[in-house]
C-alpha positions as semicolon CSV with decimal commas, in nm:
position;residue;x (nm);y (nm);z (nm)
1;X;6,325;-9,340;4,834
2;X;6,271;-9,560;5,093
3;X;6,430;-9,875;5,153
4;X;6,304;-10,210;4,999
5;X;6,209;-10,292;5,379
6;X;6,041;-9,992;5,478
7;X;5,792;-10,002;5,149
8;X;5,707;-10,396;5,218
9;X;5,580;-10,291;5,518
10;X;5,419;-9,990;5,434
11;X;5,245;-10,158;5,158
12;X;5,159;-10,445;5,366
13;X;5,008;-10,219;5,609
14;X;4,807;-10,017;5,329
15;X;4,658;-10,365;5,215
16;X;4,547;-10,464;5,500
17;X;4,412;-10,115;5,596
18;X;4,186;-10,148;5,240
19;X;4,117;-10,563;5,295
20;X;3,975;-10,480;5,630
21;X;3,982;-10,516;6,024
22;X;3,871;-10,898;5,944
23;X;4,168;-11,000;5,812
24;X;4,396;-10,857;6,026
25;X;4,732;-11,052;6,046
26;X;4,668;-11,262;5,708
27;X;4,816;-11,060;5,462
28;X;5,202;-11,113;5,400
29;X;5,439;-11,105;5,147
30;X;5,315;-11,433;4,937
31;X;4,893;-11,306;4,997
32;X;4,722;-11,317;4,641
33;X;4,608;-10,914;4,673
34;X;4,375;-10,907;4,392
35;X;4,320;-11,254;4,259
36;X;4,218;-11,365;4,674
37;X;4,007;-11,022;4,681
38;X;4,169;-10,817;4,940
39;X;4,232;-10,583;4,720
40;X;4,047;-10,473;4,383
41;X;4,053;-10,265;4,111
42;X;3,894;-9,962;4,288
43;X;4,222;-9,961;4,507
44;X;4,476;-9,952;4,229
45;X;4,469;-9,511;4,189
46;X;4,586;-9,528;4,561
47;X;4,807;-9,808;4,536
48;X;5,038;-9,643;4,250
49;X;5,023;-9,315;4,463
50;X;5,152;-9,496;4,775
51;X;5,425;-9,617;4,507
52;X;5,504;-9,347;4,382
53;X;5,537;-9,188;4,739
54;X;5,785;-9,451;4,824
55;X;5,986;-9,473;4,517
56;X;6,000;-9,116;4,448
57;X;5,923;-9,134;4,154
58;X;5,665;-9,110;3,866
59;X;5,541;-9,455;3,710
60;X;5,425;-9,487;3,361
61;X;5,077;-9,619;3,324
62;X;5,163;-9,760;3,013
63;X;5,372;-10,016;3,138
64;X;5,192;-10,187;3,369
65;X;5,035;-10,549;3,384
66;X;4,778;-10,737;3,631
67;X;5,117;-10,949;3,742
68;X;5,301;-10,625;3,855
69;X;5,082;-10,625;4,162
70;X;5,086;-10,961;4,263
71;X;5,154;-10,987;4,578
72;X;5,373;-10,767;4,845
73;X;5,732;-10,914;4,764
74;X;5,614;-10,897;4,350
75;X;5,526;-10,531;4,379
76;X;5,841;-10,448;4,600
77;X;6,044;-10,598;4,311
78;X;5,881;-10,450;4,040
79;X;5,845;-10,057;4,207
80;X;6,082;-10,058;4,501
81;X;6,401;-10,222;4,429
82;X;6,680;-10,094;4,191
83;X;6,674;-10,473;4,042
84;X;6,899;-10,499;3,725
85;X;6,702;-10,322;3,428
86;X;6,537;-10,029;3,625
87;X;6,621;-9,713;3,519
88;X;6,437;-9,380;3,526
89;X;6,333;-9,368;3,180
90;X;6,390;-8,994;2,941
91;X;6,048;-8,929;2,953
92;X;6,066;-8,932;3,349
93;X;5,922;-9,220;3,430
94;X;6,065;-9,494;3,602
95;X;6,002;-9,849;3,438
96;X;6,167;-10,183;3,509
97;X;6,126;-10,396;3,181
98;X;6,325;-10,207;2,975
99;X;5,946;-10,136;2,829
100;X;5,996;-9,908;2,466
101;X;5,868;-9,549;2,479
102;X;5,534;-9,603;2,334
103;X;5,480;-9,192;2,271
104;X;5,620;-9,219;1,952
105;X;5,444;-9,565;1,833
């Protein structure tokens, strides 16, 4: 896993890789990714990869919401930080709202 610093700036960097060489320098930790259009939904399989890759570990599809993806610092909290109520779930993945296994529902 790599440290809550080293994924801000690796997902930083992705962004603005995706957003393009036109706005180079105005993405940082506060920029509105999807709802200012840097990003959209097209980018969101490589965006839970690169998460995945930095958290080392799985994340459960069922789980997610639009506001998990923010903006940099939102998605650092919600993937990259061992904040209080992350665990790596039974089923192996990792959540971070304490979200019920839905399998069985």
């Amino acid at each position: 896993m790599f440290s809550e610093e080293e994924a801000r700036d690796a997902i930083r960097s992705w962004a603005t890789s995706k957003a393009g060489p036109e706005v180079s320098g105005q993405i940082d930790d506060e920029t509105l990714l999807f709802a200012d259009r840097y990003l959209t939904s097209v980018h969101l399989p490589e965006l839970l990869l690169l998460l995945e890759r930095l958290r080392g570990a799985p994340i459960d599809p069922e789980g997610l919401s639009p506001g998990d993806f923010r903006d940099v610092n939102t998605i650092v909290r919600r993937f990259c930080s061992p904040a209080p109520g992350w665990s790596l779930r039974g089923d192996g993945y990792a959540g971070s709202t304490g979200d019920q296994d839905r399998r069985g529902a």
